[in-house]
C-alpha positions in Angstrom: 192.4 -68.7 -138.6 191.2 -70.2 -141.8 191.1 -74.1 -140.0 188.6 -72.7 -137.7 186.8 -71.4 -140.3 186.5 -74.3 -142.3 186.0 -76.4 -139.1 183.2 -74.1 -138.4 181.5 -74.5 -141.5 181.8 -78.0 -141.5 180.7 -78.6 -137.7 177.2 -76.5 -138.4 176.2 -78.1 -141.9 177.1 -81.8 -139.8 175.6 -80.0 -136.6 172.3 -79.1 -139.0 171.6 -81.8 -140.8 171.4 -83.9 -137.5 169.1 -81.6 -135.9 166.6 -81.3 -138.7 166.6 -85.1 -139.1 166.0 -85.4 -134.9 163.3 -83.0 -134.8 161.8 -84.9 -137.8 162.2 -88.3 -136.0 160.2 -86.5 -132.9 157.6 -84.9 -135.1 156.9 -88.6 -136.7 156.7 -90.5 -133.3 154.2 -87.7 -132.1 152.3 -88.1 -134.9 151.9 -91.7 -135.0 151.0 -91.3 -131.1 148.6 -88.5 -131.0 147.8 -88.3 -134.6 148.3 -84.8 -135.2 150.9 -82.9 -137.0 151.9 -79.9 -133.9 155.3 -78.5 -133.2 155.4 -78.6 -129.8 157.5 -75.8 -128.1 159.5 -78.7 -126.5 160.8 -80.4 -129.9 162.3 -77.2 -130.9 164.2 -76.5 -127.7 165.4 -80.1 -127.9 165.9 -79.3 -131.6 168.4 -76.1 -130.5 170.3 -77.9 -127.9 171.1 -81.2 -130.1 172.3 -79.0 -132.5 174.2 -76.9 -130.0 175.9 -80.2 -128.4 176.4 -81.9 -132.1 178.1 -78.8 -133.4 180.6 -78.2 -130.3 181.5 -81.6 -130.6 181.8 -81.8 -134.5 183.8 -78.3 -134.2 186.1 -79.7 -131.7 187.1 -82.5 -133.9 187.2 -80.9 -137.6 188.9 -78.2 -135.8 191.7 -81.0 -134.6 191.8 -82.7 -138.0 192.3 -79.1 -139.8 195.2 -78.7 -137.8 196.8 -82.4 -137.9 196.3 -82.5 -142.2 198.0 -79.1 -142.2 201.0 -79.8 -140.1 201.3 -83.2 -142.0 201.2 -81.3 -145.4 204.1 -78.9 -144.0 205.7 -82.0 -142.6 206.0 -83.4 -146.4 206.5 -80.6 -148.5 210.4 -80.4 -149.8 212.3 -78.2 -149.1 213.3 -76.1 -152.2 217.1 -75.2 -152.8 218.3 -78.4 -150.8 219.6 -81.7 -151.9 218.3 -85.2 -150.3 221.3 -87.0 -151.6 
């Protein structure tokens, strides 16, 4: 349970942090073009659903890494009470 957790955390800060910077991007080019600083109902929904597809993939893939650095960990950790010689 706890990967998924920290997958999940990690997914919606990366999953944020790209949204916010797209809708920014959007909100400059509209300004440039019509020269007035509006949040058009559009932008947010296209805000929402890059965030939505940038934190299923993001989760998806921290999820997978979570998971492969924890079975590697196990994978080294000695064994205690047995000899390797």
């Amino acid at each position: 349970m706890k990967p998924n957790i920290k997958a999940c955390g990690q997914a919606m800060a990366t999953a944020l942090v790209n949204a916010v910077l797209a809708v920014a991007l959007m909100l400059l080019v509209e300004f440039a073009i019509s020269g007035s600083f509006q949040v058009p109902e559009p932008y947010l929904w296209a805000g929402l659903l890059i965030w939505v597809v940038i934190f299923a993939g993001q989760f998806w893939r921290q999820r997978y890494l979570c998971k492969a650095c924890e079975s590697t960990r196990e994978s080294h950790t000695p064994s205690h009470g047995k000899s390797t010689l």
